[in-house]
Rosetta silent file (secondary structure, phi, psi, omega in degrees, C-alpha in Angstrom):
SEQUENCE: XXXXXXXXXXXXXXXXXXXXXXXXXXXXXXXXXXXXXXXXXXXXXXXXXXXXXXXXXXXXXXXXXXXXXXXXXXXXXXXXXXXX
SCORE:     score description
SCORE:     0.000 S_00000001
   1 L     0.000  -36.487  176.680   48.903  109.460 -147.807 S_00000001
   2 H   -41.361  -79.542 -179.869   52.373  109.804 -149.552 S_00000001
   3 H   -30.110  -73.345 -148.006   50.897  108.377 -152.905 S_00000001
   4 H   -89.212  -19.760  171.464   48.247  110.757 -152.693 S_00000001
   5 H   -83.790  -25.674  146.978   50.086  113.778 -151.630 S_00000001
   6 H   -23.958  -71.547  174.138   52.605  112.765 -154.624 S_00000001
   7 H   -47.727  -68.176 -171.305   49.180  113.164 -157.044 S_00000001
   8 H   -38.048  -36.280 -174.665   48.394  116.462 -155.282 S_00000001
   9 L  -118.800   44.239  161.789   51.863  118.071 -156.603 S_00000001
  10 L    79.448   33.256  150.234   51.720  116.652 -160.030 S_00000001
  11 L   -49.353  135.527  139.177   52.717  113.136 -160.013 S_00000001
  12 L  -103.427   11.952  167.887   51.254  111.365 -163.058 S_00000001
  13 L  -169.929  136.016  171.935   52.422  107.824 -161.760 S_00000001
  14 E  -125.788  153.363 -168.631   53.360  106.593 -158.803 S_00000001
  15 E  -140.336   94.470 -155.659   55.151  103.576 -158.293 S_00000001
  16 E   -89.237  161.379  165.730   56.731  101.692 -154.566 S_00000001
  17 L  -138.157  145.105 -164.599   59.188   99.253 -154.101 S_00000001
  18 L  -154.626  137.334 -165.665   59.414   97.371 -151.448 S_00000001
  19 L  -105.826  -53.465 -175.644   62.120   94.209 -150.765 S_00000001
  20 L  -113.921   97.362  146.018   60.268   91.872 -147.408 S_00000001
  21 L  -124.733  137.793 -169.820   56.700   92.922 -147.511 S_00000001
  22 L  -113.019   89.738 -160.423   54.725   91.967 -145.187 S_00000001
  23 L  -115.887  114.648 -163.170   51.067   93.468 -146.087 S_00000001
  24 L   -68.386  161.472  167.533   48.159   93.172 -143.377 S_00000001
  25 H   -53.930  -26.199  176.932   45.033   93.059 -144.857 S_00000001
  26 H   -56.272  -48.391  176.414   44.777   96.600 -143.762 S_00000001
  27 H   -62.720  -38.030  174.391   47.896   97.766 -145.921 S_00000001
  28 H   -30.409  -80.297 -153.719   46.128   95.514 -148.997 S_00000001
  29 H   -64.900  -26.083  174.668   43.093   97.310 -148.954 S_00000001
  30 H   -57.271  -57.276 -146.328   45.213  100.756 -148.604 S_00000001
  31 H   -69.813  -42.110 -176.780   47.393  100.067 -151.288 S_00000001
  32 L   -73.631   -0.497  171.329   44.805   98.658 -153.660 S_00000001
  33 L  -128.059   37.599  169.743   42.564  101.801 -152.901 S_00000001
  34 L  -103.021  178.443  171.538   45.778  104.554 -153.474 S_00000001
  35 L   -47.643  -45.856 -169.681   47.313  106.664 -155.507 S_00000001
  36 E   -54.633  148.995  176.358   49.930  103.725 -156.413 S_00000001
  37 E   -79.813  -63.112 -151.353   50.195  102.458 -160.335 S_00000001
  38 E  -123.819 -172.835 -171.045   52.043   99.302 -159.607 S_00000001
  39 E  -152.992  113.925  167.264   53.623   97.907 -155.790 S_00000001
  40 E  -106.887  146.969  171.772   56.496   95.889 -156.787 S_00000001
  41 E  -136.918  166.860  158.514   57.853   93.219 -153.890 S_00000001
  42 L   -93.256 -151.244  161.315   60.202   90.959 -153.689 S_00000001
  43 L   -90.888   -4.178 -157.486   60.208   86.659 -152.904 S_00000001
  44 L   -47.397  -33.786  164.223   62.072   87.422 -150.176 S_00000001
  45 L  -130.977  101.618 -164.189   58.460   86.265 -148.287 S_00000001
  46 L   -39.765  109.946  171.932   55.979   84.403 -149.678 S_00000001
  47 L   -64.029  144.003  157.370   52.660   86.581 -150.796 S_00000001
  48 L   -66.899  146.840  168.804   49.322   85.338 -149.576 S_00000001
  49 H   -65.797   -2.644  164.979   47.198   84.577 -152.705 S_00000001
  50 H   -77.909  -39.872  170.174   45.263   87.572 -152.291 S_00000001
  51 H   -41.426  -51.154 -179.267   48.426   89.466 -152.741 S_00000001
  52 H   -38.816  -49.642 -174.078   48.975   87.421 -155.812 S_00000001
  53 H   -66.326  -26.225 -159.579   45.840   88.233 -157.147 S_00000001
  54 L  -100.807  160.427 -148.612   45.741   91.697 -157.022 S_00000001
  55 L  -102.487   13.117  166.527   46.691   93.406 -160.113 S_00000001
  56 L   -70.598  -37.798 -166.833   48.260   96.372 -158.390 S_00000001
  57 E  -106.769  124.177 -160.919   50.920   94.443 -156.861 S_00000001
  58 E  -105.142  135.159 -171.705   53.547   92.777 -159.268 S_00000001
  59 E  -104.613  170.233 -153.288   56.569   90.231 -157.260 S_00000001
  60 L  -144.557   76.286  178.642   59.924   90.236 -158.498 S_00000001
  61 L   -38.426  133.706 -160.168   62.443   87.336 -157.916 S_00000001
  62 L  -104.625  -31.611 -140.920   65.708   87.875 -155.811 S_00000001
  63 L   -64.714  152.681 -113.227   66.576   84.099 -156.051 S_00000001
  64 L    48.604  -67.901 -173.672   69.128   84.689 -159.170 S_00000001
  65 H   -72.743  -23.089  174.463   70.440   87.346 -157.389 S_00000001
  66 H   -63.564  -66.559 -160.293   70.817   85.458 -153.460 S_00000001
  67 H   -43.740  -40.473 -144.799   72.302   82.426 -155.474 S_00000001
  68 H  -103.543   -8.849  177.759   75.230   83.946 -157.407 S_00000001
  69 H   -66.477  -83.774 -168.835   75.776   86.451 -153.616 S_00000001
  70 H   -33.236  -55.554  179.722   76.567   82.799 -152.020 S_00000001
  71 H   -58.743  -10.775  178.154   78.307   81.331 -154.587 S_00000001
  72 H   -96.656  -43.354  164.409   80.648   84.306 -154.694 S_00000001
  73 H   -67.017  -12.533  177.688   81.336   84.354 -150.813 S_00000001
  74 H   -74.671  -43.492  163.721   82.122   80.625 -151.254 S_00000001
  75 L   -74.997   34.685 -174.123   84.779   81.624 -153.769 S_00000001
  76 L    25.627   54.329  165.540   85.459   84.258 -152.237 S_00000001
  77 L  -108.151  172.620  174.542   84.760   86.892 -154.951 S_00000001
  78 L   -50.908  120.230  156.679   83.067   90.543 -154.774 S_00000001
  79 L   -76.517  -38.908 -149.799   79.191   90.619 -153.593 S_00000001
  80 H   -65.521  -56.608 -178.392   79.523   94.072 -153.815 S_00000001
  81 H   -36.727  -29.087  165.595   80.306   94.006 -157.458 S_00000001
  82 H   -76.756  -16.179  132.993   77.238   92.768 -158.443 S_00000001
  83 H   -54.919    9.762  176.778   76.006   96.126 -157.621 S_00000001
  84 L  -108.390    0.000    0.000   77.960   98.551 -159.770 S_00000001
């Protein structure tokens, strides 16, 4: 309903983000019959291959970004810093 109320006040693209999704078949079938351009997720939780498949929804890898968070609390450096 967002997505489409988005359209209604002169969206020309709409586009979600989303970091642990977790998408019922119900939300699938929403998403893939909205308003939305693209659905970006993260790896954070492994998509079912129908997720995979679908060409609305595009995944995004965190693992670059978990790895270098740990390795900086083991040396005790900034996490935060990888954020500015």
């Amino acid at each position: 309903n967002a997505a489409k109320a988005l359209k209604d006040e002169g969206a020309k693209e709409i586009f979600s983000y989303i970091v642990h999704g977790v998408l019922s078949d119900r939300a699938f079938e929403r998403i893939s019959n909205s308003e939305i351009k693209e659905l970006v997720l993260t790896d954070s939780i492994q998509a079912t291959e129908k997720i995979k498949s679908s060409k609305k929804i595009r995944h995004i890898s965190i693992a670059p970004l978990i790895g270098e968070a740990i390795k900086r609390i083991d040396s005790d450096s900034s996490v935060s810093a990888l954020f500015d």
